[in-house]
PyMOL Python script that loads the backbone (N, CA, C, O; Angstrom):
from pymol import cmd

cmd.read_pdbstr("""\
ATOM      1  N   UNK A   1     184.666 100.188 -82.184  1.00  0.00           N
ATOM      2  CA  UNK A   1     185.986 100.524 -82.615  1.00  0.00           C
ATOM      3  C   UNK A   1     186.409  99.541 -83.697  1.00  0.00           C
ATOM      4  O   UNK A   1     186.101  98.349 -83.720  1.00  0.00           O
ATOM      5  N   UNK A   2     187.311 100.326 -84.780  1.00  0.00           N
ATOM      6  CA  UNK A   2     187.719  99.109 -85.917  1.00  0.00           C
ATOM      7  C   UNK A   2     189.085  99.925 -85.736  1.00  0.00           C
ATOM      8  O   UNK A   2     189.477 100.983 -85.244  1.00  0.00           O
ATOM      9  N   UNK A   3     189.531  98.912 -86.359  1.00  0.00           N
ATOM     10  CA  UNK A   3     191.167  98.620 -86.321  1.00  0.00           C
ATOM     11  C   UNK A   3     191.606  98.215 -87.642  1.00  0.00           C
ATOM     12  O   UNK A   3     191.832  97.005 -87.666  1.00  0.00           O
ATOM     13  N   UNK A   4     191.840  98.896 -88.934  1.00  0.00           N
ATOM     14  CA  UNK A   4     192.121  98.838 -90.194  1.00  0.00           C
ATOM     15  C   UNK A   4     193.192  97.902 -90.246  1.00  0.00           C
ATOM     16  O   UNK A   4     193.565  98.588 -91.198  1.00  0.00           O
ATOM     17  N   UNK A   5     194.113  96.946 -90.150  1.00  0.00           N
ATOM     18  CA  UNK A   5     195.215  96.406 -90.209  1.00  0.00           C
ATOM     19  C   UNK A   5     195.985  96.522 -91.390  1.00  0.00           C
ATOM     20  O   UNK A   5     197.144  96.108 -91.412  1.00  0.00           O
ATOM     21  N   UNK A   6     195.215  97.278 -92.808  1.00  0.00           N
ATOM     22  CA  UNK A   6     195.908  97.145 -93.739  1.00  0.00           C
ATOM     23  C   UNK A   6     196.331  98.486 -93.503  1.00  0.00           C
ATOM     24  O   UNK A   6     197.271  98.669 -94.276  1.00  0.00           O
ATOM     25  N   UNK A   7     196.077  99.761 -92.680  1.00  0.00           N
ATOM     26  CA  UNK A   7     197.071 100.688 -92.143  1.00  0.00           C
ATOM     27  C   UNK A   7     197.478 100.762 -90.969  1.00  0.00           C
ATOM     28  O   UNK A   7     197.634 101.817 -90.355  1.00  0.00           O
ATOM     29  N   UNK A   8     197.647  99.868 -90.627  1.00  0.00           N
ATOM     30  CA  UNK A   8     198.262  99.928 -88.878  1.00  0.00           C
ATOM     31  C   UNK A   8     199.813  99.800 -88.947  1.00  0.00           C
ATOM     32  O   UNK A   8     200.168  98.727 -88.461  1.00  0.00           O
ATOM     33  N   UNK A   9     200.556 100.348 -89.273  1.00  0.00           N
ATOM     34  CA  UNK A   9     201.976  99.735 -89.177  1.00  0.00           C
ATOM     35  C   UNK A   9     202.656  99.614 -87.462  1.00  0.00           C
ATOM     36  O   UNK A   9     203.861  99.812 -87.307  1.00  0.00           O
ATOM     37  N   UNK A  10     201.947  99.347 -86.506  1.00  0.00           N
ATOM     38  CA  UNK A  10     201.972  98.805 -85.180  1.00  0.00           C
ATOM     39  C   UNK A  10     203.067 100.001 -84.222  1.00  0.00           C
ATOM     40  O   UNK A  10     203.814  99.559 -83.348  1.00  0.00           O
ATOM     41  N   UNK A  11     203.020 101.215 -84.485  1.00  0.00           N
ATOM     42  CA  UNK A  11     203.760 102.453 -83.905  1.00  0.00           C
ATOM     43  C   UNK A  11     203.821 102.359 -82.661  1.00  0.00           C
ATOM     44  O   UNK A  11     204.719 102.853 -81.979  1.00  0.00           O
ATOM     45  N   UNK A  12     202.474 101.444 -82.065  1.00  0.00           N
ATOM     46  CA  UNK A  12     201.763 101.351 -80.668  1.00  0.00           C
ATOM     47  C   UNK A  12     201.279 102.985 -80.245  1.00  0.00           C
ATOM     48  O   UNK A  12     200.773 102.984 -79.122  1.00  0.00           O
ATOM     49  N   UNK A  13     201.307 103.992 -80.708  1.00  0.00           N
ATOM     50  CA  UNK A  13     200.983 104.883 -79.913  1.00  0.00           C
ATOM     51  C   UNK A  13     199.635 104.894 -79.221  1.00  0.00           C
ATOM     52  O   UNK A  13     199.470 105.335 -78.083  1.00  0.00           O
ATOM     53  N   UNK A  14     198.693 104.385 -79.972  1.00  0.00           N
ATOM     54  CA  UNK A  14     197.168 104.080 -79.502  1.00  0.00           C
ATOM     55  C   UNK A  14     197.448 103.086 -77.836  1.00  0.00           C
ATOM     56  O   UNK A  14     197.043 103.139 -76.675  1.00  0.00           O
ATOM     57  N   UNK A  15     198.109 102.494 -78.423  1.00  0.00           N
ATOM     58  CA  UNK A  15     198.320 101.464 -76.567  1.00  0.00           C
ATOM     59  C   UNK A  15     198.584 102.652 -75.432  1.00  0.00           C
ATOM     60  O   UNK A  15     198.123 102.864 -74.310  1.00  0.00           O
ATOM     61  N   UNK A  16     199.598 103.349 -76.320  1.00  0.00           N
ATOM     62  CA  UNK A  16     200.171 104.076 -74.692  1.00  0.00           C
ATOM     63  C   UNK A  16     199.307 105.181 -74.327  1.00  0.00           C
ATOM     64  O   UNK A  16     198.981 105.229 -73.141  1.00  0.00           O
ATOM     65  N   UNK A  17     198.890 106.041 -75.075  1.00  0.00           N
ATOM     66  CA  UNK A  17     197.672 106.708 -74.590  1.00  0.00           C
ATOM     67  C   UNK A  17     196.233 106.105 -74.479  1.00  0.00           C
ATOM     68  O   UNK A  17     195.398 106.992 -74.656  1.00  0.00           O
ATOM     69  N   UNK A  18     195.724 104.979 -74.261  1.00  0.00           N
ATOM     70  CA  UNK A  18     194.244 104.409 -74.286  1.00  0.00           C
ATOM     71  C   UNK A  18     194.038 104.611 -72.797  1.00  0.00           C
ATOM     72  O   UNK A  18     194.635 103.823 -72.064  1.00  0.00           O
ATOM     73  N   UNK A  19     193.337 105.482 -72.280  1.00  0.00           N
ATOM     74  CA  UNK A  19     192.943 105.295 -71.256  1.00  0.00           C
ATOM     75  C   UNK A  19     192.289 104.102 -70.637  1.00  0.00           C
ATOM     76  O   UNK A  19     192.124 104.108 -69.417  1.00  0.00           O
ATOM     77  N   UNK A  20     192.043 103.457 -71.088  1.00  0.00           N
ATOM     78  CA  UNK A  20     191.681 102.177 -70.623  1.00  0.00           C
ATOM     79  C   UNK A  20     192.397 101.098 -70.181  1.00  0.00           C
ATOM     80  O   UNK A  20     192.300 100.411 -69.165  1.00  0.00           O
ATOM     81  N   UNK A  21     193.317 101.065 -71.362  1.00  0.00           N
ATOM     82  CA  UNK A  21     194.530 100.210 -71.605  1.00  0.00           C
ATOM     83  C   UNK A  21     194.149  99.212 -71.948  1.00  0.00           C
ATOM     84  O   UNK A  21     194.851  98.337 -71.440  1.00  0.00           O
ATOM     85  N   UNK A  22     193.039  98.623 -72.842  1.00  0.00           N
ATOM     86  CA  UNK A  22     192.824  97.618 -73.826  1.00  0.00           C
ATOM     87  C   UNK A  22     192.949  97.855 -75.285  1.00  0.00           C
ATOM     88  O   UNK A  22     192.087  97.937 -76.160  1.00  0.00           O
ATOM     89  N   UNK A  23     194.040  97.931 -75.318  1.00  0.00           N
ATOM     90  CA  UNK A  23     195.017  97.966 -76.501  1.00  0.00           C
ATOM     91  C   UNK A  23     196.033  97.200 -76.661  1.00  0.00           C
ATOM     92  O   UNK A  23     196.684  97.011 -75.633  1.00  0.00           O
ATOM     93  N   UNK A  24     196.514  96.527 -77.898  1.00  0.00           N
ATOM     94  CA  UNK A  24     197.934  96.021 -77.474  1.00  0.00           C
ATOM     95  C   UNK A  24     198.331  95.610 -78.808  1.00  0.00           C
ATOM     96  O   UNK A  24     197.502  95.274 -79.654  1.00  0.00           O
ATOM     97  N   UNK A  25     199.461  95.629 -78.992  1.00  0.00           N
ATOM     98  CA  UNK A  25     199.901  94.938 -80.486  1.00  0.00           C
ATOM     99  C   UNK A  25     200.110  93.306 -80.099  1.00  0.00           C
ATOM    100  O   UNK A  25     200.390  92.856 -78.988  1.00  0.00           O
ATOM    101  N   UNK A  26     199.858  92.454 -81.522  1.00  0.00           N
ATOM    102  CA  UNK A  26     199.207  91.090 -81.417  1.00  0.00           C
ATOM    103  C   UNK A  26     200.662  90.930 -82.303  1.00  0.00           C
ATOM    104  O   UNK A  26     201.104  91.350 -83.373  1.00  0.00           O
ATOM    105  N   UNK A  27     201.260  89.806 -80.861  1.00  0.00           N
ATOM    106  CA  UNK A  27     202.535  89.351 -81.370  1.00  0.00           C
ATOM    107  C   UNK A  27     202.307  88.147 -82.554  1.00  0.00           C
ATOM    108  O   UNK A  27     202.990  87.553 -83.388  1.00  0.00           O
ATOM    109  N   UNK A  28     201.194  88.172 -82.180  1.00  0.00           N
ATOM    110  CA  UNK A  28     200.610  86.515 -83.094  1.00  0.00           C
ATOM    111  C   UNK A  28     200.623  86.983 -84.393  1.00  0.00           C
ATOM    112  O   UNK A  28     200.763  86.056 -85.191  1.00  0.00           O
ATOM    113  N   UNK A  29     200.521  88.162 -84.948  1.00  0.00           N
ATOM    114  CA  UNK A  29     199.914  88.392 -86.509  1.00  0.00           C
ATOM    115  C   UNK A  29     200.975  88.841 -87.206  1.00  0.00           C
ATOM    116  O   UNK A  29     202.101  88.982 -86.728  1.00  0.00           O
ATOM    117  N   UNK A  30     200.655  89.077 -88.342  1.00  0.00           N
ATOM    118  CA  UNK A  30     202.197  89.875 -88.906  1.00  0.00           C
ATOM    119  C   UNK A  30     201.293  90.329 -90.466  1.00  0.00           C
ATOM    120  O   UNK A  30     200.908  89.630 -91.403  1.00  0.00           O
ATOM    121  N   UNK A  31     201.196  91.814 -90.195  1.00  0.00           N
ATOM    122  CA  UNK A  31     200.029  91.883 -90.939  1.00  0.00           C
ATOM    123  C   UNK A  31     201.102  92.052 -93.133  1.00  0.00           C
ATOM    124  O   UNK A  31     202.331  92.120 -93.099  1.00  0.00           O
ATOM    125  N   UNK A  32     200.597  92.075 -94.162  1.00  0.00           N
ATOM    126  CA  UNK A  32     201.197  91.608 -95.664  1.00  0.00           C
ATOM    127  C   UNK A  32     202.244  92.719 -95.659  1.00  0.00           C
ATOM    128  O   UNK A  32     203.097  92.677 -96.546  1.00  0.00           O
ATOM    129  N   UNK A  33     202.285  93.833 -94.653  1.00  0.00           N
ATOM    130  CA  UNK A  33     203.217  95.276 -94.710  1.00  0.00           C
ATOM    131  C   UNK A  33     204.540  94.495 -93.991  1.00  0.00           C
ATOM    132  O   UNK A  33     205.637  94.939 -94.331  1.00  0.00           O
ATOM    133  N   UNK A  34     204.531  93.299 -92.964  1.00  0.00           N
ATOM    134  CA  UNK A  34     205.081  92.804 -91.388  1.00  0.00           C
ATOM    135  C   UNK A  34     205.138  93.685 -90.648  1.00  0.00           C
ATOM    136  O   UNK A  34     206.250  94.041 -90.259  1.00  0.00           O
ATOM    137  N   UNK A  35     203.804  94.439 -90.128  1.00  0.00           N
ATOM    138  CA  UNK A  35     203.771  94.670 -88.922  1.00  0.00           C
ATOM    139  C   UNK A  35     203.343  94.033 -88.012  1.00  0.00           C
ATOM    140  O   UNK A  35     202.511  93.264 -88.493  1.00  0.00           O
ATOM    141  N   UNK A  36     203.419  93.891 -86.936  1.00  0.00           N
ATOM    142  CA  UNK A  36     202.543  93.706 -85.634  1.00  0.00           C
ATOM    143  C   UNK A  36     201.175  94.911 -85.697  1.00  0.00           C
ATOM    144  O   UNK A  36     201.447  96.111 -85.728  1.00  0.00           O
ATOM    145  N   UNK A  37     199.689  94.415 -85.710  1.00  0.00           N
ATOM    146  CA  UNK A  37     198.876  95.129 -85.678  1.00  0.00           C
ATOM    147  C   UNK A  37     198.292  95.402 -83.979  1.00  0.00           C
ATOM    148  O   UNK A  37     198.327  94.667 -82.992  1.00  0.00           O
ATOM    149  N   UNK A  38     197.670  97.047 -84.219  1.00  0.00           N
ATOM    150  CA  UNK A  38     197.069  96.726 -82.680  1.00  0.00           C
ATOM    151  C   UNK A  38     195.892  96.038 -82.727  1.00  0.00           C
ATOM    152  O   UNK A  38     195.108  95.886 -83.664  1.00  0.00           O
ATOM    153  N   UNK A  39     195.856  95.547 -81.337  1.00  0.00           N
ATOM    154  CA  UNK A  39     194.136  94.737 -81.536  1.00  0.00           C
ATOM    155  C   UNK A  39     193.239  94.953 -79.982  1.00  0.00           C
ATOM    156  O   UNK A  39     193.792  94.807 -78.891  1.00  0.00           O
ATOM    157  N   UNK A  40     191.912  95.288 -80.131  1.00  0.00           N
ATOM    158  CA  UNK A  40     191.144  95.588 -78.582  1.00  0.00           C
ATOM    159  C   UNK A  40     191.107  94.303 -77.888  1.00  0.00           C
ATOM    160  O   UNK A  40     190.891  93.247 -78.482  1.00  0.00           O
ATOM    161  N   UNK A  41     191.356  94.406 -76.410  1.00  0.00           N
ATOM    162  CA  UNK A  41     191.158  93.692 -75.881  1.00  0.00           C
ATOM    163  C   UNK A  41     190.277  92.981 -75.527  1.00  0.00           C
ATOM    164  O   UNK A  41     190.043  91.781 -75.674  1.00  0.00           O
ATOM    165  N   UNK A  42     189.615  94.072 -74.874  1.00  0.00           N
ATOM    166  CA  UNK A  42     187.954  94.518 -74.731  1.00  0.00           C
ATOM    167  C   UNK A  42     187.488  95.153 -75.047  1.00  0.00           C
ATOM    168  O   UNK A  42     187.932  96.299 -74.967  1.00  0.00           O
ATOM    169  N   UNK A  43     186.246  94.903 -75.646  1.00  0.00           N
ATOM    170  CA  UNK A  43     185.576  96.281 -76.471  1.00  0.00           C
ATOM    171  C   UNK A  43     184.512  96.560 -75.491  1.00  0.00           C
ATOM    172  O   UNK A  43     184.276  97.767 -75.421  1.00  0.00           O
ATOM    173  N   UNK A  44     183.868  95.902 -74.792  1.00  0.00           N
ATOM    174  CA  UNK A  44     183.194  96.091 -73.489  1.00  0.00           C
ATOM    175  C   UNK A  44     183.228  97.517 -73.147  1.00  0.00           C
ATOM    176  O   UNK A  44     182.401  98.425 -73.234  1.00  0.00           O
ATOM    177  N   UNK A  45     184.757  97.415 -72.622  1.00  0.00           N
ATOM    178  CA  UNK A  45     185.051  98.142 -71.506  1.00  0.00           C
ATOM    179  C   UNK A  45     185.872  99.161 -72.445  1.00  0.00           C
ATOM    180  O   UNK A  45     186.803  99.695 -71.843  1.00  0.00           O
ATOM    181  N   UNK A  46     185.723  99.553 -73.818  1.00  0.00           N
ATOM    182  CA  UNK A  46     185.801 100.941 -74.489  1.00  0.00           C
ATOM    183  C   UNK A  46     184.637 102.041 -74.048  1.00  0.00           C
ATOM    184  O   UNK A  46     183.425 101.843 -73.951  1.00  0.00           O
ATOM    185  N   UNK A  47     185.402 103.292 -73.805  1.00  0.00           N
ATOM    186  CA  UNK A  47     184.292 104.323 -73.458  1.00  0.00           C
ATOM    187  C   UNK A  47     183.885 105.184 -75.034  1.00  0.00           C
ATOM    188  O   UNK A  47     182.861 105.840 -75.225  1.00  0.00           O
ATOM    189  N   UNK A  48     184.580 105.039 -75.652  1.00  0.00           N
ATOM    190  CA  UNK A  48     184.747 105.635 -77.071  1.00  0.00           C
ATOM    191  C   UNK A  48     185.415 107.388 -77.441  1.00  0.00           C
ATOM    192  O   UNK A  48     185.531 108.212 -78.348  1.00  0.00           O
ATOM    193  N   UNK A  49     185.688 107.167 -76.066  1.00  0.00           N
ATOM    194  CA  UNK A  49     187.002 108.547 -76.326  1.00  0.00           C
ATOM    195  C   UNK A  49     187.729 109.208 -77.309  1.00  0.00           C
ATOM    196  O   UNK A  49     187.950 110.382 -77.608  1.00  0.00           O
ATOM    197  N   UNK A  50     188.064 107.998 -77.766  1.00  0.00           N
ATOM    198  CA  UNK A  50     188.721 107.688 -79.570  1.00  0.00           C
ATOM    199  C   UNK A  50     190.309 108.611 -79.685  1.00  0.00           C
ATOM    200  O   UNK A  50     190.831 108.977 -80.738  1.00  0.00           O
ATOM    201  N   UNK A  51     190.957 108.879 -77.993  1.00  0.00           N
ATOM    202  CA  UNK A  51     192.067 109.054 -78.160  1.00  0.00           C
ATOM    203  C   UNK A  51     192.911 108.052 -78.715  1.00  0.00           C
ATOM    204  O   UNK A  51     194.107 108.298 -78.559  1.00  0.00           O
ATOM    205  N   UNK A  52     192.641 106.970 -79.329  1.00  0.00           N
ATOM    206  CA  UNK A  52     193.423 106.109 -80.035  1.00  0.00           C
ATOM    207  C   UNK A  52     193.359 106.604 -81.083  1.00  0.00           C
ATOM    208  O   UNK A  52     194.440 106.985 -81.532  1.00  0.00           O
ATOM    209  N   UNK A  53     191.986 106.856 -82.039  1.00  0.00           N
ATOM    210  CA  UNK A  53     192.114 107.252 -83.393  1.00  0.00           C
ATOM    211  C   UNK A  53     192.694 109.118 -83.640  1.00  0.00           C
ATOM    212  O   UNK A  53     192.880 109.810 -84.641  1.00  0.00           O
ATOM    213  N   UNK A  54     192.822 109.367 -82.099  1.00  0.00           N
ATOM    214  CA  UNK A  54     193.253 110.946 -82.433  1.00  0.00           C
ATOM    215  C   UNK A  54     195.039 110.787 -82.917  1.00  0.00           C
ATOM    216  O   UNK A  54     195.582 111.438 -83.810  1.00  0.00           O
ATOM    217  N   UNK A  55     195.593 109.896 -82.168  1.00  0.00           N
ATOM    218  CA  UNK A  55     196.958 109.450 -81.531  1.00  0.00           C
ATOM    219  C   UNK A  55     197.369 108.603 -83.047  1.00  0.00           C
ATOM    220  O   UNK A  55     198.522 108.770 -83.444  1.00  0.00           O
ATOM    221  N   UNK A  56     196.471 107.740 -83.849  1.00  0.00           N
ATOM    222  CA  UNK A  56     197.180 107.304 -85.098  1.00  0.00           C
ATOM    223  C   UNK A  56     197.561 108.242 -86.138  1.00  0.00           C
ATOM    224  O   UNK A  56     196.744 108.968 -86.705  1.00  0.00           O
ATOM    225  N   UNK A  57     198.671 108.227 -86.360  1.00  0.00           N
ATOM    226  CA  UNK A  57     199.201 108.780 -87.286  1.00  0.00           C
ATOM    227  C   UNK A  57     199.063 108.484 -88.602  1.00  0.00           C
ATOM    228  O   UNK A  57     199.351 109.248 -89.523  1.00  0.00           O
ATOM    229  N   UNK A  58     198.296 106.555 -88.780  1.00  0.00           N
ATOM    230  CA  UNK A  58     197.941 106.299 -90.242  1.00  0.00           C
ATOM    231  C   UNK A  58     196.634 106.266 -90.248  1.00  0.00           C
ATOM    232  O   UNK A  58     196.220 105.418 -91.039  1.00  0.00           O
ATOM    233  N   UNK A  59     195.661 106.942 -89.594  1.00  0.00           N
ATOM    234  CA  UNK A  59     194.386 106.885 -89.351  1.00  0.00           C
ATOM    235  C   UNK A  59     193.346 105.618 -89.361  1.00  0.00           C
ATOM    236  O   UNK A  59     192.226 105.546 -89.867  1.00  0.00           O
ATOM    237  N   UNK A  60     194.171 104.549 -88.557  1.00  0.00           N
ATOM    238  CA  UNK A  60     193.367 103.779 -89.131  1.00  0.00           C
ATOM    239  C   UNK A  60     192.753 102.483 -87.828  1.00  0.00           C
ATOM    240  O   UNK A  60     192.715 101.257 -87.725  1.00  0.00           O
ATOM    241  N   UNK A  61     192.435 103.456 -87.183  1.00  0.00           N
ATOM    242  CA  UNK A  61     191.374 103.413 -86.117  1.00  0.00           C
ATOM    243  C   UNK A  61     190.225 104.166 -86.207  1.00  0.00           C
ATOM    244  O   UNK A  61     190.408 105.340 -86.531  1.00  0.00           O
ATOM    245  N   UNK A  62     189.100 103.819 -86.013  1.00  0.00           N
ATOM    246  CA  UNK A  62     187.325 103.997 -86.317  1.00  0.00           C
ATOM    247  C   UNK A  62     186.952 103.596 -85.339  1.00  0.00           C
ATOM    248  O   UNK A  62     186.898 102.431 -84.947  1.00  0.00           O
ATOM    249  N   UNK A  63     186.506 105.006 -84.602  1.00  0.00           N
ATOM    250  CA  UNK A  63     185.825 104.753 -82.997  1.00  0.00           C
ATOM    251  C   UNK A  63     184.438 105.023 -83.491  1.00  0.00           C
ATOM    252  O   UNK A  63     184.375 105.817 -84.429  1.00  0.00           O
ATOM    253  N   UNK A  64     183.100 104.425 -82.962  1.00  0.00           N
ATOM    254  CA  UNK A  64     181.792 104.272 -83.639  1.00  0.00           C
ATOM    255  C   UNK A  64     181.131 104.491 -81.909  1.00  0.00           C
ATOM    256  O   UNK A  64     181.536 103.775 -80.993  1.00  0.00           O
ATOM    257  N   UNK A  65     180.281 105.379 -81.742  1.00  0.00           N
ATOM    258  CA  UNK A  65     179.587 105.581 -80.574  1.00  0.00           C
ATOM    259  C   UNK A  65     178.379 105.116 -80.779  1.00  0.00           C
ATOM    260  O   UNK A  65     177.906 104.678 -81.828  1.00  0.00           O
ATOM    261  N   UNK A  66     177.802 105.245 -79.551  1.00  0.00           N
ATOM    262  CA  UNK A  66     176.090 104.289 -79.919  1.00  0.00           C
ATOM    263  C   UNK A  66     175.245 105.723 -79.849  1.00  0.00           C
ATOM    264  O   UNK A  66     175.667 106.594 -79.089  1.00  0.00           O
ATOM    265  N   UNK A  67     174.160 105.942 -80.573  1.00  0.00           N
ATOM    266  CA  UNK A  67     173.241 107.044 -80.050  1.00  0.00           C
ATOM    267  C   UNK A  67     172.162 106.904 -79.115  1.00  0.00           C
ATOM    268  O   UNK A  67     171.024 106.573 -79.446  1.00  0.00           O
ATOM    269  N   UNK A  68     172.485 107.128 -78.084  1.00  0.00           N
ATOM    270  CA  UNK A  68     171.591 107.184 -77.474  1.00  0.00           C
ATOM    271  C   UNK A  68     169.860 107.983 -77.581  1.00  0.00           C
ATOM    272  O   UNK A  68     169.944 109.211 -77.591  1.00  0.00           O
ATOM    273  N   UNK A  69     168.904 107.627 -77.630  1.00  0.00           N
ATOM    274  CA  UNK A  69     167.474 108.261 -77.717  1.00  0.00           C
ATOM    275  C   UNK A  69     166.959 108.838 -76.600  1.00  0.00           C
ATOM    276  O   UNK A  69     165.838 109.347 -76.628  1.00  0.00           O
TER     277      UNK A  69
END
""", "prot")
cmd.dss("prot")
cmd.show_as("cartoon", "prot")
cmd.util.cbc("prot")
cmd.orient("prot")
């Protein structure tokens, strides 16, 4: 999963639908737009569902699956 920050304007909608719930906006950052960006918690424990990147409205979440052989 990538997380574009130069389009994230921090809406949170990706947090509230992540089934996982390793999502969260990073009070620490303040991205050159001042948003709060989202950031993974764990990427571990992503299944790659990519209802986050369905749910952004500035598209700028990139869910990347592994291929399995």
């Amino acid at each position: 999963m990538e997380i574009d920050v130069a389009f994230c304007k921090g809406c949170g909608l990706c947090t509230q639908f992540c089934p996982q719930n390793i999502l969260k906006l990073d009070s620490e950052v303040i991205t050159q737009k001042g948003y709060h960006p989202t950031v993974c918690i764990d990427e571990d424990a992503c299944t790659g569902c990519a209802t986050c990147a369905l749910m952004c409205p500035d598209v700028a979440i990139t869910v990347y699956r592994e291929v399995r052989a």
